[in-house]
C-alpha positions, 0 to 999 in steps of 0.5 A: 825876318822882321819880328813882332813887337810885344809878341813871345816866340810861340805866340809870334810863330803862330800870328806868321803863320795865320798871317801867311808870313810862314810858307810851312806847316807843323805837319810838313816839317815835323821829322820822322821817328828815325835813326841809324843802328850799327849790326854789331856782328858786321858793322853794317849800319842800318837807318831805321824808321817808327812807324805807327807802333813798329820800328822798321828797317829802312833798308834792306838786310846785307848780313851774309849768311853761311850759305842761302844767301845772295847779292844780285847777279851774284856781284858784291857791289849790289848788295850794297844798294838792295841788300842780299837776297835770302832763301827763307832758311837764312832768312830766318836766322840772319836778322841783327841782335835786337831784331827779327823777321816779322811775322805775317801779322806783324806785316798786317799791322803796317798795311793797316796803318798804311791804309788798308782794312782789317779785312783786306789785310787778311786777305790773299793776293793784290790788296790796295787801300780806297785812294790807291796809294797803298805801296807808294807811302814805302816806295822810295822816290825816284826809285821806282816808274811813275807812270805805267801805261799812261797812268800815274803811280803816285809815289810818297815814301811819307813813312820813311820806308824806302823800298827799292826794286831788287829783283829775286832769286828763283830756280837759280837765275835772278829775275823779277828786276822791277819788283821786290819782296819781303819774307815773313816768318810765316807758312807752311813745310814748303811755303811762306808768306812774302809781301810784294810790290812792283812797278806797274801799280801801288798794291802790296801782293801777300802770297805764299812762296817756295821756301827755296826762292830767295828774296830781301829781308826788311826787319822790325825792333823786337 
């Protein structure tokens, strides 16, 4: 690149890209908050990722509990790409020191910085944020149909999430292939709140679910 005289290196950087000269933005090259730690009671290494004032998990948790706990089809190999599956009993138990199970507020808290209202946060069932993005700023690229019907499904992962389709575990049998899910900490006797989010479209389903079904476990930084 030729440079130009009389200019200092900030200053220069900023005449290119007035000019043209530079093809890039500050904002598409700025690097995500981000890193790896290792799970000292495995050694399983994790990439992690801020976002907003939260530090996620990147992918899913693979510790393996005593018992409630589950690689898909129940081979081992799986549970190096989705992570293990947990009934929320495990669930509850299983995340790194340093970690835990995030709440259903603290899941509220990121759909809001995805896009979401307070209000539709709050809300039960399919929720999708005005540009129908919503599920596709965490859905890894490539991971998932961009298309389903003849409609686009746009897919980002700018957050650096990265979620994946791992199915779930239900009345024994592994199912739901082209969709996933997160437990919460949250709910009730027999029931806690997961998140959800599937092929078809970029909702982010919030539901109460048997306590007994087993889903991945995403954790955030205490």
């Amino acid at each position: 690149m030729k440079t130009v005289e009389g200019l200092k290196p900030i200053k220069m950087i900023l005449f290119l890209a007035i000019f043209g000269i530079l093809s890039f933005s500050f904002s598409q090259t700025a690097a995500k908050e981000s890193g790896t730690f290792t799970d000292s009671r495995d050694g399983n290494v994790y990439r992690w990722v801020k976002i907003g004032n939260q530090t996620w998990m990147a992918e899913n948790l693979r510790f393996e509990t005593e018992s409630g706990s589950w690689c898909w089809e129940n081979e081992e190999e799986n549970c190096k790409e989705r992570g293990r599956l947990y009934d929320w009993t495990a669930a509850m138990k299983a995340a790194p020191p340093g970690w835990h199970l995030p709440s259903d507020e603290e899941w509220k808290e990121l759909e809001i910085v995805l896009g979401l209202t307070k209000e539709q946060a709050n809300q039960e069932g399919f929720r999708v944020d005005k540009e129908g993005l919503l599920a596709g700023k965490i859905k890894l690229v490539g991971g998932w149909p961009g298309k389903y019907e003849d409609k686009s499904i746009i897919i980002t992962n700018e957050t650096g999430f990265s979620a994946i389709k791992t199915g779930i575990s239900s009345n024994g049998e592994f199912n739901h292939d082209g969709y996933t899910g997160w437990w919460t900490s949250d709910g009730n006797d027999t029931h806690a709140w997961i998140r959800h989010i599937g092929f078809f479209d970029n909702t982010i389903g919030r539901v109460l679910n048997r306590k007994e079904f087993a889903f991945p476990v995403r954790c955030v930084k205490d």
